[in-house]
Structures are given as structure tokens and as C-alpha cells.
ChimeraX commands (.cxc) that place a marker at each C-alpha (Angstrom):
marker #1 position -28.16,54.37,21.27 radius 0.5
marker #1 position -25.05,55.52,23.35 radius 0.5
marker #1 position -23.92,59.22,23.44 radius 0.5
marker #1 position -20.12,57.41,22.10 radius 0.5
marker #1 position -22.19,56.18,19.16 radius 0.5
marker #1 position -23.89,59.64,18.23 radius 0.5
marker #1 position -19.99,61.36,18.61 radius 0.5
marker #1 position -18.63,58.84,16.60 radius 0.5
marker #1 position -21.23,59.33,13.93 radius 0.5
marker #1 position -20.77,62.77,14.13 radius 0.5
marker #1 position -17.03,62.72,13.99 radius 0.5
marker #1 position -17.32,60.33,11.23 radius 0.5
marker #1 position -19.16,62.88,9.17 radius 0.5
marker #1 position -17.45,65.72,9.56 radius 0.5
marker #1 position -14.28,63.97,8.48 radius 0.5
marker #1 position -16.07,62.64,5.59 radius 0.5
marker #1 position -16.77,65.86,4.38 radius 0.5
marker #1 position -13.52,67.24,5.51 radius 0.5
marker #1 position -11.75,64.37,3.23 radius 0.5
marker #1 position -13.78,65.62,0.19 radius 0.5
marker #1 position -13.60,69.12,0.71 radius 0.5
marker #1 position -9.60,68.97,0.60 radius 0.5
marker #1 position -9.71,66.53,-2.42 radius 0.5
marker #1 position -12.13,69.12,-4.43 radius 0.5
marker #1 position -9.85,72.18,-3.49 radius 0.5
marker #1 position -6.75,69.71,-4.97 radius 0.5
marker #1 position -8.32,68.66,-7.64 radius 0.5
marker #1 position -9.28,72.32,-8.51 radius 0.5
marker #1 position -5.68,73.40,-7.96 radius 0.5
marker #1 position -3.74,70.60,-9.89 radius 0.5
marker #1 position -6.26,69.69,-12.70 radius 0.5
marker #1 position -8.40,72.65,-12.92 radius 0.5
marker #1 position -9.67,71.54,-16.36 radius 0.5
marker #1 position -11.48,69.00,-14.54 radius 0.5
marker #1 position -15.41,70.37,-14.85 radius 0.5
marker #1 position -16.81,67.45,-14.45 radius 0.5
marker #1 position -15.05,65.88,-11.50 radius 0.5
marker #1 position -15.20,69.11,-9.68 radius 0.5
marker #1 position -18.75,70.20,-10.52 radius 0.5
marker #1 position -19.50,66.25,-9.17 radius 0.5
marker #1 position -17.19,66.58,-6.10 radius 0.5
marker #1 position -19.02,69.79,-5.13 radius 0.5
marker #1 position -22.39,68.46,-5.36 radius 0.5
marker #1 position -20.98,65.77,-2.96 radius 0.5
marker #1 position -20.34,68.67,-0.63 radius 0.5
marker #1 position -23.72,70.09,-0.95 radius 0.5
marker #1 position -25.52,66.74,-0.36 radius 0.5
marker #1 position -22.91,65.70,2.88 radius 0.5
marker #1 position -23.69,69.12,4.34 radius 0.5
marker #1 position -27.34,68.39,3.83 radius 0.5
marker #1 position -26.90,65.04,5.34 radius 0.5
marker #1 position -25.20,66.72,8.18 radius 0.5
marker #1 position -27.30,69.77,8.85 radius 0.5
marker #1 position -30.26,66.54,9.25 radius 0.5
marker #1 position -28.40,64.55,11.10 radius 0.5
marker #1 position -27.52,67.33,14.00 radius 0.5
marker #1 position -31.17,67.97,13.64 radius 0.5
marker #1 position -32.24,64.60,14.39 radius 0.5
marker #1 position -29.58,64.24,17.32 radius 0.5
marker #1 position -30.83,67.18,18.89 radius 0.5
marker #1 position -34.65,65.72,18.69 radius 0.5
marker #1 position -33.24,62.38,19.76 radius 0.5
marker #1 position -32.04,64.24,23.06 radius 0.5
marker #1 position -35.28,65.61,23.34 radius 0.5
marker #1 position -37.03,62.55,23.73 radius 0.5
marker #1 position -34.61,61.09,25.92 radius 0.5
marker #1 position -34.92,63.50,28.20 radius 0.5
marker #1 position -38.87,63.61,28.30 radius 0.5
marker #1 position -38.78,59.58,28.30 radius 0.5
marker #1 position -36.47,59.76,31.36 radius 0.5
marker #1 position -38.93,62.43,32.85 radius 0.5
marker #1 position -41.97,60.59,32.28 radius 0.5
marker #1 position -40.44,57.33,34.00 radius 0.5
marker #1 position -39.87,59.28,37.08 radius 0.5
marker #1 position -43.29,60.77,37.00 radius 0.5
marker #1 position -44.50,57.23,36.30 radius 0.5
marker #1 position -42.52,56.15,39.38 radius 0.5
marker #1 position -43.72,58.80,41.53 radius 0.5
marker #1 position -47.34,57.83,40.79 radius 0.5
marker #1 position -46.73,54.35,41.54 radius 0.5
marker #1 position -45.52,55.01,44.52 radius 0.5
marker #1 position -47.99,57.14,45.25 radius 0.5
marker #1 position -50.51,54.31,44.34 radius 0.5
marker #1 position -49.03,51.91,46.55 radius 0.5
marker #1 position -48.96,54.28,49.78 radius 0.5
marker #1 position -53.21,54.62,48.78 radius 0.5
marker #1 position -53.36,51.08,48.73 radius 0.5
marker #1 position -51.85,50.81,51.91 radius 0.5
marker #1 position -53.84,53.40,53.72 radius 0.5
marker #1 position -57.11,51.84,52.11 radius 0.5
marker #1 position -56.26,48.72,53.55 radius 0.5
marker #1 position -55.24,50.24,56.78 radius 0.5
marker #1 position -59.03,52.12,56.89 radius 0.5
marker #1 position -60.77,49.01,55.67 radius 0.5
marker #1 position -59.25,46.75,58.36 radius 0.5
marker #1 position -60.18,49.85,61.39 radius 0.5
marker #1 position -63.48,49.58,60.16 radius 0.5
marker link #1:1,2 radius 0.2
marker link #1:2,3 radius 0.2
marker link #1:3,4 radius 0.2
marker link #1:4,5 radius 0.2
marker link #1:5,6 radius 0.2
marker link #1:6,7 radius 0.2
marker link #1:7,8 radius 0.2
marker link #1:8,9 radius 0.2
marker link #1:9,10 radius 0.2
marker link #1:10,11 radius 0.2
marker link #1:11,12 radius 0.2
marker link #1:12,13 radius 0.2
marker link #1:13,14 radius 0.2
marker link #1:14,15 radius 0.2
marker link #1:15,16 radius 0.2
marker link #1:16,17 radius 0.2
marker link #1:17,18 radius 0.2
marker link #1:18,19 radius 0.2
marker link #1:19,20 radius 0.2
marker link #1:20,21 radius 0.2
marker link #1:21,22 radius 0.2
marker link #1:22,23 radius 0.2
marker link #1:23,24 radius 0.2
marker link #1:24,25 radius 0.2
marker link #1:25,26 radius 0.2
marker link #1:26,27 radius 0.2
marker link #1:27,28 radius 0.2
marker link #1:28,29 radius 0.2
marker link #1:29,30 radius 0.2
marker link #1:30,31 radius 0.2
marker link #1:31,32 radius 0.2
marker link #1:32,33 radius 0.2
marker link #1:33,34 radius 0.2
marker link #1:34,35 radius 0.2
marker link #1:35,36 radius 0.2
marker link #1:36,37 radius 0.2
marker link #1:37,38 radius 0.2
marker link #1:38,39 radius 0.2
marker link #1:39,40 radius 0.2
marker link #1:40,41 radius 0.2
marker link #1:41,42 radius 0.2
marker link #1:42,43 radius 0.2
marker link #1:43,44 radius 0.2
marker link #1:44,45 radius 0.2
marker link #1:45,46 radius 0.2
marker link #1:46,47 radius 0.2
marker link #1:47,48 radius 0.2
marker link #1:48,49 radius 0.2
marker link #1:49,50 radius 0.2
marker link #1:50,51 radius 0.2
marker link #1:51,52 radius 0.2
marker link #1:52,53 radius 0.2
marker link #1:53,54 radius 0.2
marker link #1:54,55 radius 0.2
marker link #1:55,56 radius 0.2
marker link #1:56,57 radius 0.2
marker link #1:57,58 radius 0.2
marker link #1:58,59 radius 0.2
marker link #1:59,60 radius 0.2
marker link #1:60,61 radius 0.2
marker link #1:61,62 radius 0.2
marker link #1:62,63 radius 0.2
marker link #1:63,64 radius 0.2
marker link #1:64,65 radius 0.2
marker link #1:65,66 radius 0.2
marker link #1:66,67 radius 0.2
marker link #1:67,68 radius 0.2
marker link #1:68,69 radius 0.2
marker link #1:69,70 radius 0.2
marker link #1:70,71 radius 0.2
marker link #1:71,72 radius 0.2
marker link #1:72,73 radius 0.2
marker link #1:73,74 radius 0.2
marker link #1:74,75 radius 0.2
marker link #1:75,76 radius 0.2
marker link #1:76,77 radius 0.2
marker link #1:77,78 radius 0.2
marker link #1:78,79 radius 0.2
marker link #1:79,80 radius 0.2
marker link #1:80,81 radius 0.2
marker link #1:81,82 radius 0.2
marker link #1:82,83 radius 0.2
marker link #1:83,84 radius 0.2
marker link #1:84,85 radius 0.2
marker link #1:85,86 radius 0.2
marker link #1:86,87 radius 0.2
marker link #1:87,88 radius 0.2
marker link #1:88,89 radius 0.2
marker link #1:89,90 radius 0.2
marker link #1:90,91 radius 0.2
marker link #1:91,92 radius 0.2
marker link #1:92,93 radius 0.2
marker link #1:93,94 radius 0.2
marker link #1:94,95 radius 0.2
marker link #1:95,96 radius 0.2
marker link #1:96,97 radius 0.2
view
């Protein structure tokens, strides 16, 4: 996954609950006698902040482990480097002796 992919996500969200935030505050100024739509809307709210508040979560742990992966494939590079200069001098000692 693409850092464009996890801002566009983000983005995405946060309109989406931008979008339903202004409808509930309409809906509670133009047809206030509208319980049920409103009590609905603003569970919607709760649950997209919820879904938010786990998806920065997740993108932050996703980082995480990029960032060790790409540190562990340089160690692992390092080391087989490392292995192939051993091999060398072992071959270099074996062929003196």
C-alpha cells in the first residue's frame, strides 16, 4: 500500500464524517422534531469516529512495520554481505593452505 492510498483513505473519511456532521446539525436546525433521524444520524457520528480513531491507529502500526521491515532488509543485507566476504576469505585460506 502507497502513502497516496493511506491519505486518500484518510481524506475520504474525514469528509465522510464531515458530510454527516453538517447534515445532522441541518437536520436539527430545520426539522428539529426529527428524533429519530437525528438520534440515527448521531449514532452514525459515533460509529465513523470510532472507525476513524481505528483506522489512524492501524496506519500508525502499519508505519511501524514498514519501517522495521525496511530495517530488517538492510540488516539482512548487511549480513549477507558479510557472509559473502567470509566465504571469500575461507576460500582464500583454504587455497594458501
Amino acid at each position: 500500500m502507497d502513502d497516496y492510498t493511506l491519505i486518500k483513505a484518510s481524506v475520504l473519511l474525514n469528509h465522510t464524517f464531515t458530510k454527516v456532521r453538517v447534515s445532522v446539525d441541518e437536520i436539527k436546525e430545520k426539522h428539529p422534531h426529527r428524533k429519530d433521524l437525528i438520534d440515527s444520524m448521531e449514532q452514525s457520528l459515533v460509529d465513523l469516529n470510532d472507525v476513524r480513531n481505528a483506522y489512524h491507529t492501524l496506519e500508525k502500526e502499519y508505519r511501524a512495520a514498514m519501517q522495521t521491515c525496511f530495517r530488517l532488509e538492510r540488516i539482512n543485507l548487511e549480513l549477507k554481505l558479510e557472509n559473502k566476504e567470509l566465504k571469500t576469505e575461507i576460500e582464500s585460506l583454504t587455497t594458501e593452505l
